[in-house]
Structure formats: C-alpha cells, structure tokens
SETORVEX-217961 format. One record per residue: x negated, y, z negated of N, C-alpha, C in turn. Coordinates in steps of 0.02 Angstrom, whole numbers, padded with zeros to 5 digits, always signed. Layout:
N
XYZXYZXYZ/...
This chain:
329
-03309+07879-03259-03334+07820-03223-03280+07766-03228/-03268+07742-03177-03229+07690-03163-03262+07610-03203/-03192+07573-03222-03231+07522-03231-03258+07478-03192/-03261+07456-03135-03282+07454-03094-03359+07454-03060/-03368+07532-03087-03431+07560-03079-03462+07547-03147/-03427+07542-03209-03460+07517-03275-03487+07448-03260/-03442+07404-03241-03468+07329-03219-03527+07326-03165/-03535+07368-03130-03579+07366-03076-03656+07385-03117/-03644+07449-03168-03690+07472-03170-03724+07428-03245/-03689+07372-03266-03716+07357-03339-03732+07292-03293/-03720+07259-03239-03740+07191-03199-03824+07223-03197/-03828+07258-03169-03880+07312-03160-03951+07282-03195/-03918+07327-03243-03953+07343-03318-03959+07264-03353/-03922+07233-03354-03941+07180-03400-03984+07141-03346/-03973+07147-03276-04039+07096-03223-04096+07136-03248/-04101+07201-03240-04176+07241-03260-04200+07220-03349/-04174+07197-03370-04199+07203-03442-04222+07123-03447/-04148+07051-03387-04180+06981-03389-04250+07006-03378/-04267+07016-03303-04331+07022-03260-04379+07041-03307/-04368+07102-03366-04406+07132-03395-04430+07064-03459/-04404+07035-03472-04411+06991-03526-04431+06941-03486/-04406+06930-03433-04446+06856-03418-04525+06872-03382/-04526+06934-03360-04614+06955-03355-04645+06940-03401/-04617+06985-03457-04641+06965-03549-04675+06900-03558/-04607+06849-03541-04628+06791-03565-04650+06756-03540/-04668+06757-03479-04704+06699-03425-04783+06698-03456/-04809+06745-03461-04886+06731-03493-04872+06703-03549/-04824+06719-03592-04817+06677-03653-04795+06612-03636/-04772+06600-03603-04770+06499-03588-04825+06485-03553/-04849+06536-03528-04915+06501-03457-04973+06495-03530/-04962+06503-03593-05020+06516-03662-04984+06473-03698/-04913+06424-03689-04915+06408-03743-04933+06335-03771/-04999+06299-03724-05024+06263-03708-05101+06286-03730/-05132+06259-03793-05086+06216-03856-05062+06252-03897/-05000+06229-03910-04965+06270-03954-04963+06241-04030/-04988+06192-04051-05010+06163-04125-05071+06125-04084/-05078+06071-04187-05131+06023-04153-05111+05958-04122/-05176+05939-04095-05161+05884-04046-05193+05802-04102/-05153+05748-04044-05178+05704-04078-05203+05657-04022/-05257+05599-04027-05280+05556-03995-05251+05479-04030/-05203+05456-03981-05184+05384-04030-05241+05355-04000/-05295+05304-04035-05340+05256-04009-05302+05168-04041/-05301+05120-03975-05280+05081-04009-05338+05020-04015/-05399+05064-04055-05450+05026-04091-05436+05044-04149/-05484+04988-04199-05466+05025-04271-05538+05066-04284/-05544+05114-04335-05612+05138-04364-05666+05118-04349/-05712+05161-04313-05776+05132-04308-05798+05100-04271/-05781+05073-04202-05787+05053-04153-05824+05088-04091/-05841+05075-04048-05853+05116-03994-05811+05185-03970/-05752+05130-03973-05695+05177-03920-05673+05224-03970/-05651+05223-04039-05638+05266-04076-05686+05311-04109/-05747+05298-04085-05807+05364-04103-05820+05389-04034/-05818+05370-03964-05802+05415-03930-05755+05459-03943/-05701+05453-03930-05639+05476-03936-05660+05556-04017/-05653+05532-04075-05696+05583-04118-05734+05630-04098/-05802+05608-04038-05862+05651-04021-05811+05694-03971/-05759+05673-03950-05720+05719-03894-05692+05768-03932/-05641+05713-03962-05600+05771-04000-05628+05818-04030/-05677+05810-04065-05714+05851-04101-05734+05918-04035/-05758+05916-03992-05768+05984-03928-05696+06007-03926/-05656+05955-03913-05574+05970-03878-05557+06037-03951/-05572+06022-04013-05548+06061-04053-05570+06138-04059/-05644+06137-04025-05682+06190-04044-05652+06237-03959/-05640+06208-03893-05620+06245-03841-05532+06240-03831/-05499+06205-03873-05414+06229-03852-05427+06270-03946/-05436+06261-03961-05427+06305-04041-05382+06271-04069/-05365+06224-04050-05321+06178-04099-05356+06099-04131/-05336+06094-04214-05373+06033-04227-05327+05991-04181/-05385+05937-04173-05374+05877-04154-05392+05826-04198/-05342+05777-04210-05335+05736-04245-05341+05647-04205/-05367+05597-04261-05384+05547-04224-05331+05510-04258/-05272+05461-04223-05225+05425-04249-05258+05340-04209/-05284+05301-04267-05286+05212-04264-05216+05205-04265/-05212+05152-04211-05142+05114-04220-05165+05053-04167/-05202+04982-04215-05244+04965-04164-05153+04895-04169/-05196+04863-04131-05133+04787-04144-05127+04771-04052/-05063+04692-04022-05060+04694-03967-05109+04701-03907/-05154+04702-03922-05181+04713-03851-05181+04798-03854/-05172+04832-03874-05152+04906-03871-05094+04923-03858/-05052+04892-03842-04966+04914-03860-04936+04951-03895/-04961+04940-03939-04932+04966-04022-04953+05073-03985/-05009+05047-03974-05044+05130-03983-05020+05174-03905/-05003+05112-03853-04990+05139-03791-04908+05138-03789/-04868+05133-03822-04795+05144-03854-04782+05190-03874/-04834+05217-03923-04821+05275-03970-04825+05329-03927/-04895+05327-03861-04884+05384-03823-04832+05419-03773/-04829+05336-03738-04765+05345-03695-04706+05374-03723/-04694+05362-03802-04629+05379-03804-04642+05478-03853/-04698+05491-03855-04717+05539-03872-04674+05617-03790/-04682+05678-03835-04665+05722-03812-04727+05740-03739/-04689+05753-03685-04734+05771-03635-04758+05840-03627/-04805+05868-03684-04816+05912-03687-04897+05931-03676/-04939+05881-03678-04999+05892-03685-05009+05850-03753/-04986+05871-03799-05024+05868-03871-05014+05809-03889/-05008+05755-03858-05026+05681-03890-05045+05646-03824/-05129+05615-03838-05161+05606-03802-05153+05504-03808/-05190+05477-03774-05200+05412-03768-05260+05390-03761/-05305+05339-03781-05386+05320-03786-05343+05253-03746/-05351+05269-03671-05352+05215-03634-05399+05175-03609/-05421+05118-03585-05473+05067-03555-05446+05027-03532/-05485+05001-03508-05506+04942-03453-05442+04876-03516/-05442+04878-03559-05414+04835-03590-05335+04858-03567/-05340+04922-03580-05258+04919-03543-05224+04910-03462/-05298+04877-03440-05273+04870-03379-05266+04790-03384/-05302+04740-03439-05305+04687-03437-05219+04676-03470/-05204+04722-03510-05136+04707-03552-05095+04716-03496/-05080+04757-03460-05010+04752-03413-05039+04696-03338/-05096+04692-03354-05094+04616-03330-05086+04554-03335/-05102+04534-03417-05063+04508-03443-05016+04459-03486/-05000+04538-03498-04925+04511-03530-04864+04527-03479/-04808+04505-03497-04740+04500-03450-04713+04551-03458/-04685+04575-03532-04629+04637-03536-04675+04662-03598/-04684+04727-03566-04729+04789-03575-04663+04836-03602/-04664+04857-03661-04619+04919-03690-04621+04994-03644/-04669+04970-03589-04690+05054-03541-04728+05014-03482/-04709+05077-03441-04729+05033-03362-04805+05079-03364/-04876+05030-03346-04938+05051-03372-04950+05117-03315/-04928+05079-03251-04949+05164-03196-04865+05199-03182/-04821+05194-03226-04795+05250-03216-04769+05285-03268/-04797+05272-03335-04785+05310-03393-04824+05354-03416/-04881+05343-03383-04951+05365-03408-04992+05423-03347/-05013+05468-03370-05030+05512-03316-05117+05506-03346/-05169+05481-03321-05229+05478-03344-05262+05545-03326/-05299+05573-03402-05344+05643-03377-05402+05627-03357/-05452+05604-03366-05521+05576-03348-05543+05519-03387/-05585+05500-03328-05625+05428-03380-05674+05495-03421/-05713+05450-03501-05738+05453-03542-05812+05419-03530/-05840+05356-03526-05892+05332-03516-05858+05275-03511/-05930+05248-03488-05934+05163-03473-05960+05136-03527/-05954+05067-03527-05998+05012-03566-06020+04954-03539/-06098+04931-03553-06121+04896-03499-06125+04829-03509/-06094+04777-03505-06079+04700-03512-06160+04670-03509/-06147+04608-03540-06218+04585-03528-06214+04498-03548/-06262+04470-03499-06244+04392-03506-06332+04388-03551/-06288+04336-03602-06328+04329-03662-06365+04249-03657/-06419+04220-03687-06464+04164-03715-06505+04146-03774/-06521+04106-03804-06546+04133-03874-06610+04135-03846/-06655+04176-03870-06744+04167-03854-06771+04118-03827/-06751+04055-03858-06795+04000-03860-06762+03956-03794/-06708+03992-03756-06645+03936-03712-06697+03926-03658/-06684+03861-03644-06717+03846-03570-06708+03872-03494/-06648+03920-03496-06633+03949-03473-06663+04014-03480/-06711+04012-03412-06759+04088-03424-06718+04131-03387/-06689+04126-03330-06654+04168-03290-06565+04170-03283/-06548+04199-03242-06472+04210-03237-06462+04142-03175/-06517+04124-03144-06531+04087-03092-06533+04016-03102/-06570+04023-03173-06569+03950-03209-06501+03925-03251/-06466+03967-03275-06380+03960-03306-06355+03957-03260/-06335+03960-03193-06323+03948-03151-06333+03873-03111/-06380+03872-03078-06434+03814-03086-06394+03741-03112/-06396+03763-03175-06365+03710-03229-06319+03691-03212/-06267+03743-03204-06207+03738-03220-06185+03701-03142/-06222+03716-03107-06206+03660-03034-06214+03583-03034/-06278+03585-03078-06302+03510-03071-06270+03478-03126/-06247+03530-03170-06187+03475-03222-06133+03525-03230/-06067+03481-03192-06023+03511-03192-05988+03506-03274/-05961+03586-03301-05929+03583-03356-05979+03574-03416/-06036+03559-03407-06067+03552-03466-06093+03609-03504/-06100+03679-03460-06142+03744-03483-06057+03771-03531/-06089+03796-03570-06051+03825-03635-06043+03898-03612/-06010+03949-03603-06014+04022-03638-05968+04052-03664/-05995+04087-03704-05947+04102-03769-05922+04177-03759/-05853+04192-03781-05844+04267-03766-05798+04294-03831/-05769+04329-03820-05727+04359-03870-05664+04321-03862/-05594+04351-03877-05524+04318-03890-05488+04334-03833/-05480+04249-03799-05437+04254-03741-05400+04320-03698/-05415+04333-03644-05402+04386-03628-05424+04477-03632/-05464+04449-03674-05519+04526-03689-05559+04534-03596/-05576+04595-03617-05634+04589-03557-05690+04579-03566/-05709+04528-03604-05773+04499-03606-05739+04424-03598/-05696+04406-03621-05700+04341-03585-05651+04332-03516/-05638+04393-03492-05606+04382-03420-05667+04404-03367/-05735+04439-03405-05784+04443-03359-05814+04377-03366/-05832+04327-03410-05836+04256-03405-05804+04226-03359/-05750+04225-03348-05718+04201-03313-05745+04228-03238/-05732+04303-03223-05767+04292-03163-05835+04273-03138/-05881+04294-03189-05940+04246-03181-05938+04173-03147/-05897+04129-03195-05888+04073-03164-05859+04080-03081/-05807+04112-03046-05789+04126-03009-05824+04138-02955/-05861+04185-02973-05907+04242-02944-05966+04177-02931/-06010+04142-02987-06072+04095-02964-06027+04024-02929/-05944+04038-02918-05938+03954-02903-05962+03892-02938/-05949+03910-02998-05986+03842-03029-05954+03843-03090/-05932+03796-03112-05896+03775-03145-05920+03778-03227/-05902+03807-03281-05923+03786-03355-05879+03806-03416/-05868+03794-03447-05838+03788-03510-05824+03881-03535/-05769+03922-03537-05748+03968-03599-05768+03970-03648/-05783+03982-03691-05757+03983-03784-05753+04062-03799/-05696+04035-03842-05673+04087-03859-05705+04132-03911/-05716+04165-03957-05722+04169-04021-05698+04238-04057/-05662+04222-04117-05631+04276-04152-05687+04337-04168/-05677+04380-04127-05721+04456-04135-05811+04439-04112/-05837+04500-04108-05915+04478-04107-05945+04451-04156/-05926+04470-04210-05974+04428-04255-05983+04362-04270/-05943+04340-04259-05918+04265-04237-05947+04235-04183/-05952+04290-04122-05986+04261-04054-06056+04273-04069/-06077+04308-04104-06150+04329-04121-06184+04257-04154/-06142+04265-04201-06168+04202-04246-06163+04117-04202/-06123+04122-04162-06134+04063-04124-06194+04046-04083/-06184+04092-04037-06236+04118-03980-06311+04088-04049/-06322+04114-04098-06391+04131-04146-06403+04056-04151/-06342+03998-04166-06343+03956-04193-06328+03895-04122/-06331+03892-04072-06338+03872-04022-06285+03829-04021/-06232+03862-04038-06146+03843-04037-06116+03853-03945/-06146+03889-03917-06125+03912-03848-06194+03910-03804/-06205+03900-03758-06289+03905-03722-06269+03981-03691/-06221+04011-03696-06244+04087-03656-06179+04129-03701/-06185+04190-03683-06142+04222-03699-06133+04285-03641/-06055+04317-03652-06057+04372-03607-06018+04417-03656/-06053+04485-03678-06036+04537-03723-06043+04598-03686/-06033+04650-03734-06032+04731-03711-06093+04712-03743/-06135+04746-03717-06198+04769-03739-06226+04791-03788/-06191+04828-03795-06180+04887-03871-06219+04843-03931/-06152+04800-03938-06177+04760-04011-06211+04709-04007/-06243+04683-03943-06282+04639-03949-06356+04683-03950/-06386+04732-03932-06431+04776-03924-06469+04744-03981/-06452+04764-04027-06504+04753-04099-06524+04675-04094/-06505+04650-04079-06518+04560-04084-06563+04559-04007/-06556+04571-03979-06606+04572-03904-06656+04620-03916/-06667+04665-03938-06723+04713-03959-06773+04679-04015/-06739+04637-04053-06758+04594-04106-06791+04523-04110/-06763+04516-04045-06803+04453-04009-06760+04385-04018/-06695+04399-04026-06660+04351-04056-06623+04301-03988/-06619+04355-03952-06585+04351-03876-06625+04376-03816/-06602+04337-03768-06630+04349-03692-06595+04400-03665/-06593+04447-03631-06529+04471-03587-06558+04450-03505/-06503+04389-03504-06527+04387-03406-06499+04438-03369/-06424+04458-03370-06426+04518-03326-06364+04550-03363/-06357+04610-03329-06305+04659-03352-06266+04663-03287/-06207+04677-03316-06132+04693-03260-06093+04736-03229/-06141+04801-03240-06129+04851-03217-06137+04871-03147/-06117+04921-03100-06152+04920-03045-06234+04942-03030/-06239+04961-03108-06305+04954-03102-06356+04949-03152/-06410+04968-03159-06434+04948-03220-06408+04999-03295/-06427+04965-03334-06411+04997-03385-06494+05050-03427/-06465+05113-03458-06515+05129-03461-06559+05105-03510/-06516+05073-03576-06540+05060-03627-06601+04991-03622/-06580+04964-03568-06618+04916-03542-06642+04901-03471/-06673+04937-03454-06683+04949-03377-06731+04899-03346/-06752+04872-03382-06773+04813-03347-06752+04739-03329/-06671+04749-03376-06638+04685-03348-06603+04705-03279/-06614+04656-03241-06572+04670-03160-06476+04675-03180/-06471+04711-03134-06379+04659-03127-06365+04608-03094/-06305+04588-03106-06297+04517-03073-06299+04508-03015/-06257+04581-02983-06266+04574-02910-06317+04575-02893/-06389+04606-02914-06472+04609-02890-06483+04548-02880/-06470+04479-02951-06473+04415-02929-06437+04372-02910/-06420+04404-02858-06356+04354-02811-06300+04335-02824/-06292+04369-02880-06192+04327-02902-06152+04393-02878/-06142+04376-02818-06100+04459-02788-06015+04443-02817/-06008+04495-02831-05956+04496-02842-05945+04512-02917/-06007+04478-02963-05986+04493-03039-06013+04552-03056/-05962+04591-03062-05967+04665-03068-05916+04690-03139/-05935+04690-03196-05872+04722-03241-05904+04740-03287/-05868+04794-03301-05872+04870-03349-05845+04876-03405/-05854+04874-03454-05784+04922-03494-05775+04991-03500/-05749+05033-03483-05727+05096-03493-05666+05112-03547/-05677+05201-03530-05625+05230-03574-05607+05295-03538/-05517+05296-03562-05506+05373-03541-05478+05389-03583/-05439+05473-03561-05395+05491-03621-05332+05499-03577/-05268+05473-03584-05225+05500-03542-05169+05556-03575/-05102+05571-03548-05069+05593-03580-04985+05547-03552/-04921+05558-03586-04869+05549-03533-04853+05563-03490/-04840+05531-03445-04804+05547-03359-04787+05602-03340/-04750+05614-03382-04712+05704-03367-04763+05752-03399/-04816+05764-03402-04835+05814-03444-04853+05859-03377/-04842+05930-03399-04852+05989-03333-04919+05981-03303/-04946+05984-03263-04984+05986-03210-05037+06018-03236/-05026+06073-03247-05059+06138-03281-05119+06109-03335/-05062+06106-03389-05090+06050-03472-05128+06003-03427/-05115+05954-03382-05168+05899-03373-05241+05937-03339/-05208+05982-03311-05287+06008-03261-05350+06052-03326/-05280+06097-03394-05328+06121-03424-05356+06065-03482/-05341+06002-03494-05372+05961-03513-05443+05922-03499/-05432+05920-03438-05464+05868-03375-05548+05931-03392/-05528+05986-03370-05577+06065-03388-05624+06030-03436/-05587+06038-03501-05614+06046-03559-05630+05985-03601/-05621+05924-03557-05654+05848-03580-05711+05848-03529/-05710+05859-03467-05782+05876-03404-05828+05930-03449/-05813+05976-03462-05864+06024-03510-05869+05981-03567/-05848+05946-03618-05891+05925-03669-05909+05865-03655/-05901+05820-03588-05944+05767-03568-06022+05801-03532/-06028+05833-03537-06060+05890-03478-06109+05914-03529/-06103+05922-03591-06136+05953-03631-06186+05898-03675/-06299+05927-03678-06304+05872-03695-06321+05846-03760/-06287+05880-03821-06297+05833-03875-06224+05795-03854/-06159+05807-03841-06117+05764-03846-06154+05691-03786/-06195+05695-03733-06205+05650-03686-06257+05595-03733/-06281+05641-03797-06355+05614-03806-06310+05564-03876/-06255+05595-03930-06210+05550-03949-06176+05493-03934/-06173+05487-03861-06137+05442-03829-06193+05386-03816/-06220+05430-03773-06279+05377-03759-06317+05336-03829/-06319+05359-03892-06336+05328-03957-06270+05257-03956/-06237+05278-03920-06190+05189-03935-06183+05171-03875/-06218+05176-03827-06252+05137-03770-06173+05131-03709/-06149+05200-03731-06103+05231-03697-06127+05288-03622/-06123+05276-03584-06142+05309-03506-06091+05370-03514/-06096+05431-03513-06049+05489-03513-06004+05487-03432/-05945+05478-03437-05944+05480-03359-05878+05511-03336/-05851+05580-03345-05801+05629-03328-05761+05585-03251/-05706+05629-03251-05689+05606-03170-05621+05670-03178/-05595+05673-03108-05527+05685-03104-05465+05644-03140/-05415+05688-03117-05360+05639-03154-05349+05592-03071/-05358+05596-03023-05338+05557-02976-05413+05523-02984/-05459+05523-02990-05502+05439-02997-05487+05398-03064/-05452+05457-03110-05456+05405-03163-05403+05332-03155/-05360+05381-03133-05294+05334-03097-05308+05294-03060/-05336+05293-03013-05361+05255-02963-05425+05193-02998/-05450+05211-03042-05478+05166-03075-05431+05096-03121/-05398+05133-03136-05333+05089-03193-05294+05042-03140/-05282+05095-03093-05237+05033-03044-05301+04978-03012/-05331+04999-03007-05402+04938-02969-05420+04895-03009/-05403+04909-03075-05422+04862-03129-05368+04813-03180/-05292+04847-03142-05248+04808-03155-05236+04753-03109/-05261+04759-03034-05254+04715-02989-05305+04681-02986/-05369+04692-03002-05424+04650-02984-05437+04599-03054/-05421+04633-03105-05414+04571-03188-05345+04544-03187/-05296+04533-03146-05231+04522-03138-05267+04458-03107/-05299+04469-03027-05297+04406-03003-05378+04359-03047/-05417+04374-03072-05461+04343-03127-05401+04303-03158/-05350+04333-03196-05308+04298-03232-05260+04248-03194/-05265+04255-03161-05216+04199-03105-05257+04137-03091/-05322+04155-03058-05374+04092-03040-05382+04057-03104/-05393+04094-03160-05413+04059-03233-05355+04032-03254/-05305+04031-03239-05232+04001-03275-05211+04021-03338/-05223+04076-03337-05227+04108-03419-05167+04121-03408/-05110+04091-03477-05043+04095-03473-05031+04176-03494/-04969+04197-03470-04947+04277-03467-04912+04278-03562/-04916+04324-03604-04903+04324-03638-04828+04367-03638/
C-alpha cells in the first residue's frame, strides 16, 4: 500500500471513530444538565416570604433534577449584591436567581447597575404573587377606601400613609395610589414592617399600604381595617375586601411577585427543562397549599411572560418614580 493510500485510508478511519464518539457523546451532553448541585441566590435574608418560597421550590427542584438544591441569602442593595453574584455566575443552569418585582424597582432606580437587568438575566417563570393592601386602624374614621380619599381632597396634604423604605414596592405603590386617586397626601417612610405596624397601631400614619402577608394577623385580630387590596383581583385570603380598581381608583393596580431566573447565556434546553420542573411543582397541591399558608397565589408562567412581566414593571415603576421625584440612587 502506497502512502498515499495509507493517508487516505487512516483520514477514513479516524472520521469513522470522530462520528463514532461524538454519537457516544451527544446524549451524554444532551444529560449533562444537572451535572452537580444547584443553587438559588435569594436576595432576601432568612425567613421571609421570598426566601421560603424559593426553599418550598427548591425543595421539588431537588427531588425531579436529582440534584440538591441549595438556598444562598445574600440580601443587601436593593438586591444587587444577590443579582451580581448571578450575572457573573457560570451559564450553565446551576445557579439560579429569586427575582421580583423589587428588581424591577432597582434598575429603575438606581443609575449604574453592576448588570444590565433585561439583558443579563434570562427569567424561567414567575413563582407567585403577593397581594398589597391599603391599611386603617379599627377605630379610623375612615370606613372606606372612598372616605381616605374623600379626605385627602378636601385637605390637601394632610392624610398621612405610611409604607416601608423609600423605594420598596410598598411605598412606590403609595405613591401611585396618590397618583392613581389624584389627590394629594403625605409618604412616610418607615424602617421595615414592624416599624410600619407599630405606627399604623399607634395612629402615627392614618393609613397604611403593605403586602398583605404580614399585616393578615393584625386585620383578622381586629386591629386593622383592610379598605382594599391591589391586586387585579381579589385576594383569596380575604375575599371580601374589593380592589381598588372595583372602587374607582383605576389605575392602582400593584403586585409583588417572584421568579427564578438564570444568566443570559444559559442553553435554551436547561431553561425549558427548568421552566418543566418549577410548572410541575407549582402545579402540585401540597406545594400550592404551602404557598398559599403565606398568602402567596402559586402562579407558573413561561420564560417569555416572565420576561415580559419584568420589562412592564421596569417601565411602569420607572415612570411612578419620575412623577414622585424620587432621586435615582
């Protein structure tokens, strides 16, 4: 045999043996997703809403990819700290993000963001909602959402409501309230709920606007009024308060949510078999009946609504923040 024909015939042989190995291995990369465990950065700390969702997930996510899942706090910033760590994480699947509605208020804003919010971030599905609620103490003269209102026309600036720390979404849904009824009244701020709790109790603020969640026990208790909730619709835990839009304040409509995302680049594949297997354990109903115990709405989506939610909520709490003059951090 010529060499010639040696070169011809080992070109051959070594294409039949690539082909043969890369048959081999294509199921082994199309499997190697997950290939360790995964982690969820939440940038709440312990014990919160968003970080015991996130747990009740992970906890399914571990039992259908077969890999533990782990819960990483890295609260601080507005969520920066925790939405940094992901972006600059490997685009592989296995480090996830506990995104919300707050991170649509953060790249709204602040100025210079360590990561661009819709193009670093590939969102797998929303998680649930949480249902806002405008607060009174028992005894307020204010029986309705109609009568805080009311007020707040016939004395300009004088109605009080109290919310959480500048820029949260409880006090940028204050803000649209005011917006939304046209009528003019006073912010306050206050460091965390317990702080706004205790005001609200002590008739430091004449209204308040909270997540629902933690005011529940104090309104069940008789401590508080709830005039309406801010959802698009009612809430179940309390189905007999209207929403705002039922009593005429169109427009005040706000939520808090949650998703899980991953980084920008992560394969297509990994996001769709994620997206799977967070819809199946939202889907399932002790995890719905868990959620619903923290006055959490179970609520799956695609990765294109989840997206589409984040950008609607970066532009629509962007311009809230513009009308309110809330300086950009």
């Amino acid at each position: 045999m010529n060499l010639k024909s040696w070169l011809s015939r080992r070109t051959l042989m070594g294409s039949a043996i690539a082909m043969a190995c890369f048959g081999l291995a294509t199921p082994a990369m199309a499997q190697a997703f997950p290939g360790k465990a995964l982690r969820i950065v939440v940038p709440f700390a312990a014990g919160g809403a968003g970080d015991l969702t996130a747990r009740i997930v992970g906890a399914e996510l571990t039992q259908s990819l077969g890999q533990p899942v782990t819960i990483e706090n890295r609260p601080g910033a507005g969520g920066v700290v925790a939405a940094s760590t992901v972006a600059r994480a490997e685009s592989d699947g296995h480090t996830l993000f506990l995104m919300s509605n707050g991170t649509a208020v953060t790249a709204s804003l602040y100025k210079n963001l360590p990561y661009d919010t819709l193009k670093d971030f590939t969102p797998v599905s929303t998680l649930g909602t949480f249902d806002l609620v405008v607060l009174v103490p028992a005894d307020s003269p204010h029986k309705t959402l109609g009568d805080l209102v009311a007020f707040a026309k016939a004395h300009p600036s004088k109605l009080n409501i109290g919310s959480i720390n500048i820029g949260s979404t409880q006090n940028l849904a204050a803000e649209l309230f005011k917006s939304s009824a046209d009528m003019e009244a006073q912010i306050v701020p206050f460091n965390g709920t317990p702080n706004l709790i205790g005001a609200l109790r002590g008739k430091q603020v004449d209204a308040a606007v909270e997540i629902l969640g933690p005011a529940l026990t104090q309104i069940k208790a008789g401590a508080f009024r709830a005039l309406a909730v801010t959802g698009q619709k009612r809430s179940t835990a309390l189905p007999e308060v209207p929403t705002a839009v039922e009593l005429g304040v169109k427009g005040f409509v706000a939520s808090s949510w949650n998703a899980l995302a991953v980084p920008s680049k992560t394969p297509r594949d990994v996001v769709a078999r994620l997206n799977k297997d967070i819809n199946a354990a939202l889907a399932k109903p002790d995890v719905r009946k868990k959620l619903a115990d923290l006055n959490i709405d179970p609520d799956g989506s695609t990765p294109e609504q989840a997206a589409e939610l984040l950008a609607a909520d970066i532009k629509r709490w962007g311009a809230v923040i513009e009308r309110a003059n809330i300086p950009k951090q």
